[in-house]
N, C-alpha and C positions, 0 to 999 in steps of 0.2 A: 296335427297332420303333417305339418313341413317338417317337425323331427323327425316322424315315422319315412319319409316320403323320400329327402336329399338320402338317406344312408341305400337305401333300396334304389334310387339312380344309381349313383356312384358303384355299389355294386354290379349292378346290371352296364354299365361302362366299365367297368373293371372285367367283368366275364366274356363282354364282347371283343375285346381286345384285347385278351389271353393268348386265344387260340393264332389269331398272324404272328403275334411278338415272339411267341412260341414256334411256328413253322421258321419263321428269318431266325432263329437262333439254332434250327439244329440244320439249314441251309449251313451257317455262320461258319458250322462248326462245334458248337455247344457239348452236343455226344445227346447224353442221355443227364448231363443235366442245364437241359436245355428249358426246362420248366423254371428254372430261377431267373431266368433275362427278363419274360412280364413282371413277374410277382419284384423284382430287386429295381424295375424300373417305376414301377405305380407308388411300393413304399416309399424309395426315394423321394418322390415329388411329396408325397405327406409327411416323411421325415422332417424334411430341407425348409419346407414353408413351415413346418412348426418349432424346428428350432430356429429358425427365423424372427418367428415370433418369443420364443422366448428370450434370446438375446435383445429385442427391441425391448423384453418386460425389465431387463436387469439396465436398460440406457448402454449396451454393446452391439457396436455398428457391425453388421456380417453383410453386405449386399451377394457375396457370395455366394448365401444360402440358397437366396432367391432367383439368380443368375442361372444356376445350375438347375434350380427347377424347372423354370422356363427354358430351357436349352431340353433337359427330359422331356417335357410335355411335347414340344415340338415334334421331336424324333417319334414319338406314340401317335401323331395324330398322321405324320409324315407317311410312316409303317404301317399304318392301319389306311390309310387314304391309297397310297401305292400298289397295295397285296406284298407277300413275304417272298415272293420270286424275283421283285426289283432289281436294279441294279443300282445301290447309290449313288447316284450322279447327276448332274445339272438336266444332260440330254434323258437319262433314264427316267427320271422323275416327272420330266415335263410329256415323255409317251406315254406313259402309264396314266398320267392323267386323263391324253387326250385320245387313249384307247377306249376308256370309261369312264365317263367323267360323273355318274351318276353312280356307280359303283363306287370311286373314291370319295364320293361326298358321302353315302351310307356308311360306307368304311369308317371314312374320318369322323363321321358326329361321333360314335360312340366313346371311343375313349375322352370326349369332350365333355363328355355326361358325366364321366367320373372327377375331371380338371374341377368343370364346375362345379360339381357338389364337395370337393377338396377347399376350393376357394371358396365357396358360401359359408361352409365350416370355421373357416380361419378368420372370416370375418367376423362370424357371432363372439366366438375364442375369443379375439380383439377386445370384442364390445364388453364382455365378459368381465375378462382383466383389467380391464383400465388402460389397456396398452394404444394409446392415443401413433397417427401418424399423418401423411401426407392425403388430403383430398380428393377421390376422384374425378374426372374433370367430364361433365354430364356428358351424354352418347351427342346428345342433339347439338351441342356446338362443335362436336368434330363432323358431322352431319354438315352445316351452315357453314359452319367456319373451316374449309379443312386446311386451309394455309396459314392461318394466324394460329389456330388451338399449339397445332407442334410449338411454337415460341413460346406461346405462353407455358406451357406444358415445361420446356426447358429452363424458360427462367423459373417457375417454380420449384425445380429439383437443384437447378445451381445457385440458388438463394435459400434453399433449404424451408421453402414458405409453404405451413405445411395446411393452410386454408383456402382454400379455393376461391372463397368469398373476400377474402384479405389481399390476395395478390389482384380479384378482380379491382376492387377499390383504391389500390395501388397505379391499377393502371388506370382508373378515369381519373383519377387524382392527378397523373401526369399529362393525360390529354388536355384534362382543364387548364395545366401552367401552362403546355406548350400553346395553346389557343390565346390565352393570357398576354403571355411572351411576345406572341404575336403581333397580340394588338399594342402593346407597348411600342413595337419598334415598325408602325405601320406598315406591317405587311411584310416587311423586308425579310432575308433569308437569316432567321436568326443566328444559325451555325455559323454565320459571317461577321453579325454584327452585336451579338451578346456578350458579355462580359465571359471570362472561364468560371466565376462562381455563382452566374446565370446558369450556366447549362451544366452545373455540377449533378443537379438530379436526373439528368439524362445518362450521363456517364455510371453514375453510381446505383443507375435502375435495375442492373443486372448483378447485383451484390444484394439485392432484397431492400433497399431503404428504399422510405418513400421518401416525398417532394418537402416537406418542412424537416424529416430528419437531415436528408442533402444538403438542405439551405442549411441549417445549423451545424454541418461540420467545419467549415469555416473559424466559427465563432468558437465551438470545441478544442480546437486544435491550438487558436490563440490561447484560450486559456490553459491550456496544458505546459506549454510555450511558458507565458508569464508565469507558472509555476515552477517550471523547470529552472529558469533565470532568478526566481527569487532562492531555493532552494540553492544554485549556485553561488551568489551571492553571501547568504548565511554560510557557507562553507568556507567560503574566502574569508571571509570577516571572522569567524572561529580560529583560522589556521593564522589569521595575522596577529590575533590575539596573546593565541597559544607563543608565538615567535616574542611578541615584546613582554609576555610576562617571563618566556627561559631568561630573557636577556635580563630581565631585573632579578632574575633570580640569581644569573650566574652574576653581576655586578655587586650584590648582598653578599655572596660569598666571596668575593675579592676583598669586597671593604674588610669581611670579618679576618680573610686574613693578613688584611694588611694591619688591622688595629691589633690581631696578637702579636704580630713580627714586632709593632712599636711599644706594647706593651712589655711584653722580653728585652727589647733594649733599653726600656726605662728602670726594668727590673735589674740589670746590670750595671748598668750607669750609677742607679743608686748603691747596689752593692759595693762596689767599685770605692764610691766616694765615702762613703760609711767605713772601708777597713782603712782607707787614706786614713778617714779623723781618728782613728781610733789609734793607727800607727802613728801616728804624730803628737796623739796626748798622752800614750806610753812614754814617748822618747821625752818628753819636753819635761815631763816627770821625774824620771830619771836622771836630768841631764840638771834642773834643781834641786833634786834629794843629793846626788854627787856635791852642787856646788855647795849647800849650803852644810855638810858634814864636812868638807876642807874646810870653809869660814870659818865654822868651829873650832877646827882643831889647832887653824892660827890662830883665835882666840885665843884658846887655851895656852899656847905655846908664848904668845905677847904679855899674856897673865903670868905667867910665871916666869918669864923674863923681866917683869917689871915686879916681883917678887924678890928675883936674886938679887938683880941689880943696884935694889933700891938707892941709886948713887940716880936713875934718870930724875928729870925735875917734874913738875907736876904738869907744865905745860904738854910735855910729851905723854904723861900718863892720859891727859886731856885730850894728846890730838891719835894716840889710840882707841879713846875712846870714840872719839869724832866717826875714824875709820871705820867702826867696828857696825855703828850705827848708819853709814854708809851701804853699807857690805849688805846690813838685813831689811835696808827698803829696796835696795838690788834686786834681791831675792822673793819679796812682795811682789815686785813688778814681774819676775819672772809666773810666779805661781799665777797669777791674774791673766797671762799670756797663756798659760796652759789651760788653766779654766775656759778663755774665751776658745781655745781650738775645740775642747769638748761642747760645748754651747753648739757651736757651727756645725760638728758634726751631726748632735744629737737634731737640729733643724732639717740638717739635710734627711736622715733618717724618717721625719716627718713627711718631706716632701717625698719620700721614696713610697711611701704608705698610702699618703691622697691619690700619689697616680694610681697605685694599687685598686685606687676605692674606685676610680674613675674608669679605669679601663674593665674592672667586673662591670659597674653600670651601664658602661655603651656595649660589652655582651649582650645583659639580660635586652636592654633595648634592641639589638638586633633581632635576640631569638624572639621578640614579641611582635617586629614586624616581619618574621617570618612565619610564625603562627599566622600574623591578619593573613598575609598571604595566600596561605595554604586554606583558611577558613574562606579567600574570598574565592580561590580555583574551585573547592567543591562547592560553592553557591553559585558557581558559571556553570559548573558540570550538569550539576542537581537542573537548572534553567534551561541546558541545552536538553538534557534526557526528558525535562516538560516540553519543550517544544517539540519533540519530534512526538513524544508521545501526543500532541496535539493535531501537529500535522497528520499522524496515520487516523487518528479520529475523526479528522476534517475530509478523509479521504475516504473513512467507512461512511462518512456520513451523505458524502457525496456522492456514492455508490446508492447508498440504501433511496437517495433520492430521486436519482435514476430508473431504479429499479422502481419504484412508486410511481414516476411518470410514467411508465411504461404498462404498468398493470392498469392505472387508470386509464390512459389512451385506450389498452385492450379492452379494460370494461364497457367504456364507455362505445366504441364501438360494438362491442356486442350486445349492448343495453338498446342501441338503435337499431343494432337487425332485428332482433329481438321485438321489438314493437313497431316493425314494420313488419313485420312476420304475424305478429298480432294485429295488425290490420287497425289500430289506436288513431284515433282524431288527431289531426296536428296538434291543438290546442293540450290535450293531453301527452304528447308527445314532449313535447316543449316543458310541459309541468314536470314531469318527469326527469327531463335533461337538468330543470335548477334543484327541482331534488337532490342529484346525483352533484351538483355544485356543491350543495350545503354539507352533502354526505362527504365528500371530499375534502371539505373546509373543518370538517372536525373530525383529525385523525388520533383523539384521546379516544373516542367511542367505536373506533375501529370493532368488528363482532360483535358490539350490542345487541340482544336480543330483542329487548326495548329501549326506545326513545321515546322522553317526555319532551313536552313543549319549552320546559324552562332548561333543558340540558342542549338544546339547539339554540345557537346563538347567532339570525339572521343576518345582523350585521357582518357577520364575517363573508357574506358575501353581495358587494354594493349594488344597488341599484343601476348605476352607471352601467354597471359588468352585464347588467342582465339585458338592458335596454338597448348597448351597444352593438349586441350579439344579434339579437332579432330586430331592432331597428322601432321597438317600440318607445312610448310614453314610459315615466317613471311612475305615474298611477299603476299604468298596467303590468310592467315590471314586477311593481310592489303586492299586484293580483297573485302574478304567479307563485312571485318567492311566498307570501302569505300558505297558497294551496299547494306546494312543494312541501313546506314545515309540516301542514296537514298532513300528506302521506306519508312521510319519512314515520311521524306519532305512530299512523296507523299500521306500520310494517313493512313498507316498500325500499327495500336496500339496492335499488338497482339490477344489475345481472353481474352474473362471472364470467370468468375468461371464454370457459366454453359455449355461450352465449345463449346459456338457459336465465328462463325471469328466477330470481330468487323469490 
């Protein structure tokens, strides 16, 4: 019946307010196509509200859409309330009223007929799609309330708070601290004598947070704070790092070149003294091969003077001979003098060699503490690229637990309207709340279909916690959490966000 019923208003609001929309348009101006001012004014308003809604289905903000339809409707109900001979204007509008003022309420319902069946439309549409939005706020408290609803009304739309029953709990939630507060600071004017992160949930009431999230930005902010400062720190400590390892770097390569600059001038030195000995055992050689072929040749020359002679006496042939044997340990000792230069030389040549051997080894030793070096930069690199890869995990993680407080906060709030909406025994209400502990406490089984009794593990939520909360005994505690494990077995998961019983 109500499908059949809204399209057959609607139209019947659409045909009654044809014919004025139509007379003020060829008044206007229009001509003769003065027929398209209703029909371009009614689609509009069903255009507008439904790509409205389609942009709400895709998460694309347009308030425009909506803006513009409520500005059309207005005008329709305006021009049908007035008659088509009007004169737009403040004075014109408010005579024509009070010329007829039951004439412009017949006028006016009717295109109202069609708004309305446009908007009953757009709501099922909604409900339809999934396209979730802000809450109506019941006739009857703009009725009671009509000076407090407008606020609440605003903060809801400038807090983006799109539950009706959420912003009201928001707000008893703040009356209770402010009452709280109160009696804290016996009676006094608290805005005088509260701390600023006493009355932080006052101030933060019209940005949509409630009273314990307020209290806890505070302690949020510290800790973002002390992370930003540790993060600093690691940075600093890296960069001061990275500074004394260049500087052992560049120090490594000073040594290396100062040990080749001494290695080449050992390499020299030794050269050096090596063509010395070798120039000095040519010459010394020389210099006995000459003396000891003259020796000779006076021999020979005394030999056959003491041949011709033969008138000298023997004493002389004697003390020739003496001479002659003179002359050739002379020449011993010279040769033994040449030997020893070569000796000296051929040591030095050794010692030119050890440095040789000594200066590759303190190489190879440098380039192997340059290797450690290099092996120990990429095991700092490889540590830092873990730590940050750690940090951004520590920070999904932090996220994702966030996000977990927050869906359970929503659940759990909606788990209690929800069975206050079911009209449930306290006693059952309460079972239900350590249920949804225990459900909570075991986020392996998160979508479980079924739970057994040995997959739920009670202790993980203590007696103390339970007892603390309601103010009971730990027998009774122990009642609850007991028939909690019970229902969870038998299929009870709480509620979801939109705060239907699962």
């Amino acid at each position: 019946m109500t499908l059949v019923g809204l399209p057959i208003v609607g139209l019947i609001g659409f045909a009654s307010s044809f014919v004025t929309l139509k007379e003020f348009a060829a008044r206007v101006g229009f001509g003769r196509l003065d027929w398209t001012f209703p029909i371009g004014i009614d689609v509009s308003i069903l255009v507008f509200l439904a790509a409205d809604l389609v942009m709400a289905k895709h998460k694309i903000s347009a308030p425009i859409l909506r803006v513009a339809a409520y500005l059309l409707t207005a005008l329709t109900v305006v021009l049908n309330g007035v008659g088509s001979d009007v004169v737009l204007s403040v004075d014109g509008v408010l005579k024509a009223l009070a010329a007829d003022p039951l004439k412009a309420l017949s006028h006016g319902a009717m295109p109202v007929l069609f708004v309305v069946g446009v908007h009953v439309g757009r709501s099922a549409l909604r409900r339809v799609t999934g396209v979730t939005g802000h809450d109506s706020i019941p006739l009857h408290r703009w009725v009671l309330a009509p000076f407090a609803t407008p606020r609440l009304y605003r903060s809801m739309r400038l807090a983006n708070v799109g539950s009706y029953q959420a912003m009201l709990r928001q707000r008893r939630d703040l009356e209770g601290y402010r009452v709280w507060l109160t009696e804290q600071y016996k009676g006094k004017d608290i805005k005088r004598h509260a701390t600023r992160r006493e009355l932080l949930p006052f101030e933060m009431e019209r940005e949509g947070y409630t009273v314990k999230a307020a209290l806890a930005l505070p302690d949020l902010w510290a800790a973002e704070k002390r992370a930003m400062d540790k993060q600093a720190e690691r940075a600093a400590e890296a960069e001061r790092r990275a500074a004394e390892e260049a500087e052992a770097v560049a120090e490594a390569e000073r040594a290396e070149r100062d040990a080749a600059t001494k290695i080449k001038k050992l390499r020299a030195e030794a050269r050096v003294q090596a063509a010395e000995a070798q120039i000095g055992a040519e010459t010394g050689t020389a210099v006995a091969t000459a003396e000891a072929e003259a020796e000779r040749a006076r021999a020979v020359v005394e030999l056959a003077r003491g041949e011709a002679e033969q008138a000298r006496t023997r004493a002389e042939r004697l003390a020739a001979i003496d001479a002659q044997i003179e002359e050739t340990e002379e020449q011993a000792a010279r040769k033994a003098k040449a030997a020893a230069a070569l000796e000296r030389a051929a040591e030095e040549e050794r010692r030119a060699v050890a440095a040789k051997r000594e200066a590759e080894a303190e190489k190879g030793r440098l380039l192997a503490e340059r290797r450690t070096r290099e092996e120990e930069e990429a095991r700092a690199a490889s540590a830092a690229h873990q730590a940050e890869a750690d940090r951004v995990e520590a920070q999904r993680l932090a996220l994702e637990a966030a996000e977990l407080a927050r869906r359970v906060a929503v659940a759990e709030a909606a788990a209690q309207t929800a069975e206050e909406y079911a009209g449930l025994a306290p006693r059952a209400r309460r079972e239900r709340a350590v249920a949804r502990m225990l459900l909570a406490a075991h986020p392996e089984h998160a979508g479980a279909a079924t739970l057994t009794a040995e997959m739920i593990d009670e202790r993980r939520v203590p007696l103390d916690t339970i007892a603390g909360r309601w103010g009971y005994s730990q027998t009774v505690a122990g009642e609850y959490r007991q028939k909690a494990k019970q229902l969870l077995v038998e299929g009870y998961r709480g509620a979801a966000e939109e705060g239907l019983p699962v």
